[in-house]
C-alpha positions in Angstrom: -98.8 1.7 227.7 -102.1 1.3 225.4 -105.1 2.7 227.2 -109.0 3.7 225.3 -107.7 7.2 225.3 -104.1 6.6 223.7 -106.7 4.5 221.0 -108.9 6.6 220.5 -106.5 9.4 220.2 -104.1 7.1 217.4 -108.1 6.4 215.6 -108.7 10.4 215.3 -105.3 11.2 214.1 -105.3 8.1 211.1 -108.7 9.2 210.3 -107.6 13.2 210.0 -104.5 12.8 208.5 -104.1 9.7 207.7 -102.0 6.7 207.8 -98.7 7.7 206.7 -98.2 10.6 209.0 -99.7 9.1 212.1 -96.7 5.7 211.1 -94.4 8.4 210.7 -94.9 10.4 213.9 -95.0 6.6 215.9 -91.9 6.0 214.8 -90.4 9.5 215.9 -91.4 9.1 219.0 -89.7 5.8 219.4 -86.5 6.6 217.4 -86.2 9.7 219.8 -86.1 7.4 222.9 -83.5 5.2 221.5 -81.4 7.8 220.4 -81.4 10.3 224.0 -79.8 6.5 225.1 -77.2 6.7 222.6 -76.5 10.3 223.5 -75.9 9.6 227.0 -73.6 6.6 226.1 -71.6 8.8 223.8 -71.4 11.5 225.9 -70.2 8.6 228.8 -67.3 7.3 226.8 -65.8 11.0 225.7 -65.7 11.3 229.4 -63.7 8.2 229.9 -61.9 9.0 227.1 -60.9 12.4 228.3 -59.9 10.8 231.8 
């Protein structure tokens, strides 16, 4: 969710360290969502596998 403080807090870190590590740690925090999902589904089908 986007609120001022999440803004103001993306605004401080493009302006410190600019653009191409702030894109870069955005998209590490998604990819790490998306991938804790495909953990669990792996670790869901070894089980039924193993059964």
């Amino acid at each position: 969710m986007i609120t001022p403080e999440t803004i103001q807090i993306w605004v401080s870190l493009i302006g410190n360290s600019g653009f191409p590590i702030a894109i870069t740690i955005y998209l590490f925090v998604r990819f790490e969502k998306k991938i804790e999902v495909l953990e669990a589904v792996i670790l869901r089908l070894l089980d039924k596998m193993e059964q």
